[in-house]
C-alpha positions as CSV (number, residue, x, y, z in Angstrom):
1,X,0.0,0.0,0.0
2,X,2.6,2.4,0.4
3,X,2.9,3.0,-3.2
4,X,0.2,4.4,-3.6
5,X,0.0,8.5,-3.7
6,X,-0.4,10.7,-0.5
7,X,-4.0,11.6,-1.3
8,X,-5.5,7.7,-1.9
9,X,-3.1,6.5,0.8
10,X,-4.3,8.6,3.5
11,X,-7.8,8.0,2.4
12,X,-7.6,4.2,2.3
13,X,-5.8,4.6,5.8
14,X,-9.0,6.2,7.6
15,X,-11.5,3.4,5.7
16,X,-9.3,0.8,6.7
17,X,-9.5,1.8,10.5
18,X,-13.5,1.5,10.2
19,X,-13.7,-1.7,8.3
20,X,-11.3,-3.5,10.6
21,X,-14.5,-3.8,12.4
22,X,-15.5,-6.4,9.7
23,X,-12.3,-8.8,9.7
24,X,-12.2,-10.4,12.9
25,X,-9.7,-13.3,11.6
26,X,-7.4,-13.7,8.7
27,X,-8.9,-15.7,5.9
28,X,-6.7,-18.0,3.5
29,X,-9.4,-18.6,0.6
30,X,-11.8,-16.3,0.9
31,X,-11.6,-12.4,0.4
32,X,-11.2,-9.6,3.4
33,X,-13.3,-6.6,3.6
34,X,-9.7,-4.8,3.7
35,X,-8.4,-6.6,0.2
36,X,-11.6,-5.5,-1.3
37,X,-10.8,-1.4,0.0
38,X,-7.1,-2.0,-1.2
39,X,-8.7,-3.4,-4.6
40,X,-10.9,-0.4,-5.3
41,X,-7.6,2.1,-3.9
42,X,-5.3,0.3,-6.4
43,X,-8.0,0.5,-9.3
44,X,-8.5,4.4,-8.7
45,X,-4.5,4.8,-8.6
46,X,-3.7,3.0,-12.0
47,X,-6.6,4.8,-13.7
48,X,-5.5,8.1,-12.5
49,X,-1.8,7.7,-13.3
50,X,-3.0,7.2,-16.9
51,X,-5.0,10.1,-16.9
52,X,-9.1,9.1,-15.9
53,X,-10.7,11.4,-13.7
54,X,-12.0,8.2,-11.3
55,X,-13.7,9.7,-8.2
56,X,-12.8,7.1,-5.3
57,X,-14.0,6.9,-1.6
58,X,-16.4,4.3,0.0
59,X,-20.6,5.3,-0.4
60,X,-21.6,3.1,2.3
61,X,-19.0,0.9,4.3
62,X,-21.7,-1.4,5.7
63,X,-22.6,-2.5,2.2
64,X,-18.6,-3.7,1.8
65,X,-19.4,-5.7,5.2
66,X,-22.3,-7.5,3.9
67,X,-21.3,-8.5,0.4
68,X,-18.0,-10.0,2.2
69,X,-20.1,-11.5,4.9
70,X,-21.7,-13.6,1.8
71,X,-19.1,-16.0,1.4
72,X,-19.8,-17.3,5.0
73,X,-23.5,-17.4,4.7
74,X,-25.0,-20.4,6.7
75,X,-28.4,-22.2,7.5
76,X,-28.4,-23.9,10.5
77,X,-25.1,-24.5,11.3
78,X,-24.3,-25.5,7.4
79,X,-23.0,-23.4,4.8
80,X,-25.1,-22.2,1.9
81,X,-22.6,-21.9,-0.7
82,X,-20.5,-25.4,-0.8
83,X,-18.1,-24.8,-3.6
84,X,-15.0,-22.3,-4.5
85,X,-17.0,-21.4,-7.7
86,X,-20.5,-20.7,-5.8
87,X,-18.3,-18.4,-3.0
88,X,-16.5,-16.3,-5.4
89,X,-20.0,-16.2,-7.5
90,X,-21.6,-14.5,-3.8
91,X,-18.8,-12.3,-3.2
92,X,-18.6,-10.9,-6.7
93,X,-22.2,-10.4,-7.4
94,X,-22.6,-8.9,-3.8
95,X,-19.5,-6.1,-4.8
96,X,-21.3,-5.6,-8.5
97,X,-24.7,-4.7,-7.0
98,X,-24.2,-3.2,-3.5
99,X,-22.2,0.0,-5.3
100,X,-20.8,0.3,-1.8
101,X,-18.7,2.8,-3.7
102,X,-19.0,6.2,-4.8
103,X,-17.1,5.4,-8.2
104,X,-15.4,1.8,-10.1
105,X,-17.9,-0.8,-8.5
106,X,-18.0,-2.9,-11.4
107,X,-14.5,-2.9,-11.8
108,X,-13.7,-3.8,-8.3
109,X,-15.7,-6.5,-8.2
110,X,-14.4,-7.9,-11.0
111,X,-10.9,-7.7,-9.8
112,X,-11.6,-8.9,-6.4
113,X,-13.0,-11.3,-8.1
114,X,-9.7,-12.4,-10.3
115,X,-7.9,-12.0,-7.0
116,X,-10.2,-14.3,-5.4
117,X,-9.8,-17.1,-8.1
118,X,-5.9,-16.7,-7.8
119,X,-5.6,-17.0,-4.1
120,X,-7.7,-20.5,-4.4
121,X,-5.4,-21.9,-6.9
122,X,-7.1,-21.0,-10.2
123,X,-5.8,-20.2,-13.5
124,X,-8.3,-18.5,-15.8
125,X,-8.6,-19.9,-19.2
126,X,-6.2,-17.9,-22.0
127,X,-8.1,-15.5,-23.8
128,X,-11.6,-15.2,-21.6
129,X,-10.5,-11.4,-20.0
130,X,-13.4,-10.3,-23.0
131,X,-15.8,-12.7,-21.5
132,X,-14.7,-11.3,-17.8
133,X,-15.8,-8.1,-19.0
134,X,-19.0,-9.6,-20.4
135,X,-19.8,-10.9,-16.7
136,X,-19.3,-7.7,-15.2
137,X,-21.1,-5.8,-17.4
138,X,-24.9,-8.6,-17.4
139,X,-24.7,-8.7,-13.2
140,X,-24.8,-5.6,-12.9
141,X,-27.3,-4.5,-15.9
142,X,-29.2,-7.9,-14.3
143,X,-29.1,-9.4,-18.1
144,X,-27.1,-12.7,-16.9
145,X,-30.3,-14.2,-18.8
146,X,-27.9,-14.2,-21.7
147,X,-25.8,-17.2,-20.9
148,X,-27.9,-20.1,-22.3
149,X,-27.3,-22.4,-18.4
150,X,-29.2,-19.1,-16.8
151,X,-32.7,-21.5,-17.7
152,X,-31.5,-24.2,-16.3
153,X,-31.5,-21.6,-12.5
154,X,-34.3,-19.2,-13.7
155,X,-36.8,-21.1,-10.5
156,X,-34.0,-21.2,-8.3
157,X,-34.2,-18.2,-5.6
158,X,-30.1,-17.7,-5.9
159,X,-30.2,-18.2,-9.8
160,X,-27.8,-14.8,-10.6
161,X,-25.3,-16.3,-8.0
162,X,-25.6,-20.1,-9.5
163,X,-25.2,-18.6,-13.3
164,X,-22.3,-16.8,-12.2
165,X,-20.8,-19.9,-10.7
166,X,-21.6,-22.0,-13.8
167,X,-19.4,-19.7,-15.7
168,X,-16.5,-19.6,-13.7
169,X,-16.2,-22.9,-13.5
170,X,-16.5,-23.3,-17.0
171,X,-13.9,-20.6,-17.6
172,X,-11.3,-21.5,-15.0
173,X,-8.9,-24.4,-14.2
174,X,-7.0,-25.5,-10.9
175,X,-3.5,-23.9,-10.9
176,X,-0.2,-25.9,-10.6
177,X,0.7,-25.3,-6.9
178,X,4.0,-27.1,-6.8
179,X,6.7,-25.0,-5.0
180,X,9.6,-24.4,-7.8
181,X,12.9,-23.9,-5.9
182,X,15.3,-21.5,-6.4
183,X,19.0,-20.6,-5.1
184,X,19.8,-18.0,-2.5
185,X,20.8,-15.7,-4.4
186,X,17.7,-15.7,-6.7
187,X,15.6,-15.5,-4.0
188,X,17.5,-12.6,-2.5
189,X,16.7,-10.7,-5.9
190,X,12.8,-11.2,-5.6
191,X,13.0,-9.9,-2.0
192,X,14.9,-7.1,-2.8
193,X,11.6,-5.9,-5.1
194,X,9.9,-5.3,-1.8
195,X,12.9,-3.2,0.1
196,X,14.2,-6.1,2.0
197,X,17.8,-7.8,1.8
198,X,20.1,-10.5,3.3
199,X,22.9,-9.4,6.0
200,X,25.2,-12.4,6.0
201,X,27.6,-13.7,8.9
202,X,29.1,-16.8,8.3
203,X,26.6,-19.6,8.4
204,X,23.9,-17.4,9.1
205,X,21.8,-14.4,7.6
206,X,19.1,-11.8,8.7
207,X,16.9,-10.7,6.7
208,X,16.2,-6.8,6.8
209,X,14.7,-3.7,5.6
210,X,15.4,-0.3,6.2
211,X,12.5,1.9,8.3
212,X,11.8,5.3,9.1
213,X,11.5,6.8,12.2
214,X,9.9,9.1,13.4
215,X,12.4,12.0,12.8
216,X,13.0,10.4,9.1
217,X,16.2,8.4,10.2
218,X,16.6,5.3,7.9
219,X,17.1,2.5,10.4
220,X,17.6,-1.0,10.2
221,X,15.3,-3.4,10.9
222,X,15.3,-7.6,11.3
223,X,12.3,-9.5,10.1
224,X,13.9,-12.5,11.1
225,X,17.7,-14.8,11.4
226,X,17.6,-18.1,9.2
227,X,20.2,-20.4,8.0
228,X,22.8,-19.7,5.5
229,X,24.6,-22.2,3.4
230,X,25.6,-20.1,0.5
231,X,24.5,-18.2,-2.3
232,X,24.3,-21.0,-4.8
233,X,22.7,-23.4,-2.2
234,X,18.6,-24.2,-2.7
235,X,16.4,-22.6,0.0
236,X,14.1,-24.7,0.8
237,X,10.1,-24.6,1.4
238,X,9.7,-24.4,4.9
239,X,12.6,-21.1,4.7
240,X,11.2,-19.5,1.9
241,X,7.9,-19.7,3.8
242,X,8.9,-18.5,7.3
243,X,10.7,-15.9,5.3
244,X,7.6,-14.4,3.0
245,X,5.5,-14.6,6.3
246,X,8.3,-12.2,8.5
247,X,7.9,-10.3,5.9
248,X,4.3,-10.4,5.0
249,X,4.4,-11.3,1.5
250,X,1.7,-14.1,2.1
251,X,-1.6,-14.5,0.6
252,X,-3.5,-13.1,3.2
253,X,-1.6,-9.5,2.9
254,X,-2.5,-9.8,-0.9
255,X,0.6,-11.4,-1.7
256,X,0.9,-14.9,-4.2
257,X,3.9,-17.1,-5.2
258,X,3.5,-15.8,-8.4
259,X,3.3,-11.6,-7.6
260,X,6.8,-12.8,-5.8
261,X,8.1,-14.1,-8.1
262,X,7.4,-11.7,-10.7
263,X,7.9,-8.7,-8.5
264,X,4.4,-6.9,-8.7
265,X,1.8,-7.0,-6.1
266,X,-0.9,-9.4,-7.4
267,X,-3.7,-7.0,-7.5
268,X,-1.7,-4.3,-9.4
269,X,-0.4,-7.5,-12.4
270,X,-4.4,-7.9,-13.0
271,X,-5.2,-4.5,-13.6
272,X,-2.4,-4.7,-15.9
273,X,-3.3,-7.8,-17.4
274,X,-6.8,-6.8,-17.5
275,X,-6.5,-2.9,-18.3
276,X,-8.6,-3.2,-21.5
277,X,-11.5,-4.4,-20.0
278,X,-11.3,-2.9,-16.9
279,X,-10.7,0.7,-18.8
280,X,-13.9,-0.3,-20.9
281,X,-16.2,-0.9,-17.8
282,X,-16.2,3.0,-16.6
283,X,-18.9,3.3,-19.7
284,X,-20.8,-0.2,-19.2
């Protein structure tokens, strides 16, 4: 968050301090009411740095509450939606038609909803961000009637959230999750992306990054001491994983294996990857 300008920082700073209210717990497959505010924050930044006059700012912060509270819906003691596709359905069509905010609903829904679909381990198909765009743009005009399977729900009293289940999981597949090693020294490169570096001494290292204080003195600080066997030595799973955690890089700070290891914060790579579309819903 600390790219972002002064003006959306400070902003997103006193929303964050209200929702906080909201996330009682940290949540490692479903989406926080604070990744949803960072969401809409990082979608007003990128479209301003390019020029669009997005307003930003929340409308109605209870409204963020409620369409997150979606994916844990329950009847009697037993959840409502039972799969990853029927969750991330609730959650997105709750964002779409709450317009908890004053400007870019529809496109922070949709990319809390790609963020969502990444953090469960799923890769959408090549070629669909058109159809993403389509999605966005029938929930909330309330035309999801267009997909041919919306029959097959129209007498069901949740039939927008099962059409828009039906077409993620036609439009998505499960991710490879295998952990892909890398040496030391490689690793110490994709750290160094997010200000933090190794200190070695001997057969040890710290891992640190420089701070702040309060009088603007850059000062060193440890995120944690692991094993060092050399540069061109494999760190290994459990390391790498203490180490992304003491730093929080971790999914539930927004983070993936793949934003680390390609050096952008995952949100920000989809608005990049999905800039067309997401550009084309301001007039939808």
């Amino acid at each position: 968050m600390d790219k972002l300008p002064k003006h959306l920082l400070e902003d997103y700073k006193r929303w964050e301090i209200k929702l906080n209210e909201f996330d009682v717990q940290s949540y490692k497959n479903k989406i926080s009411t604070k990744e949803v505010l960072k969401a809409h924050y990082f979608i007003v930044d990128y479209f301003q740095s390019i020029g669009e006059n997005l307003a930003y700012g929340i409308k109605d912060f209870y409204l963020i509450g409620s369409a997150v509270g979606r994916q844990f819906t329950s009847w009697k003691n037993k959840p409502k939606w039972n799969t990853p596709y029927e969750i991330g359905a609730s959650l997105f069509y709750g964002l779409a038609k709450n317009h908890a905010f004053i400007d870019g609903n529809k496109r922070t829904a949709l990319l809390i909803l790609l963020h969502y679909l990444i953090k469960n381990n799923f890769i959408i198909e090549h070629g669909r961000q058109k159809d993403f765009e389509d999605l966005a743009v029938f929930t909330a005009a309330n035309e999801l009637e267009k997909y041919s399977y919306y029959r097959g729900y129209k007498n069901d009293s949740d039939k927008e959230v099962k059409t828009i289940a039906h077409f993620i999981k036609k439009n998505v597949r499960k991710a490879d999750t295998r952990y892909y090693s890398m040496t030391y020294q490689e690793f110490s490169t994709k750290l160094a992306v997010y200000g933090f570096y190794f200190v070695q001494n001997q057969n040890y290292a710290k891992v640190c990054k420089k701070k702040k204080t309060i009088f603007g003195i850059l000062k060193e600080e440890t995120k944690i001491q692991v094993g060092f066997p050399g540069w061109k030595k494999q760190i290994g799973l459990k390391a790498a994983k203490e180490i992304l955690k003491k730093c929080d890089l971790t999914i539930e700070n927004g983070y993936d294996i793949q934003s680390f290891l390609h050096g952008n914060e995952s949100m920000y790579r989809l608005i990049q990857d999905y800039e067309v579309p997401l550009r084309r819903l301001k007039d939808k």
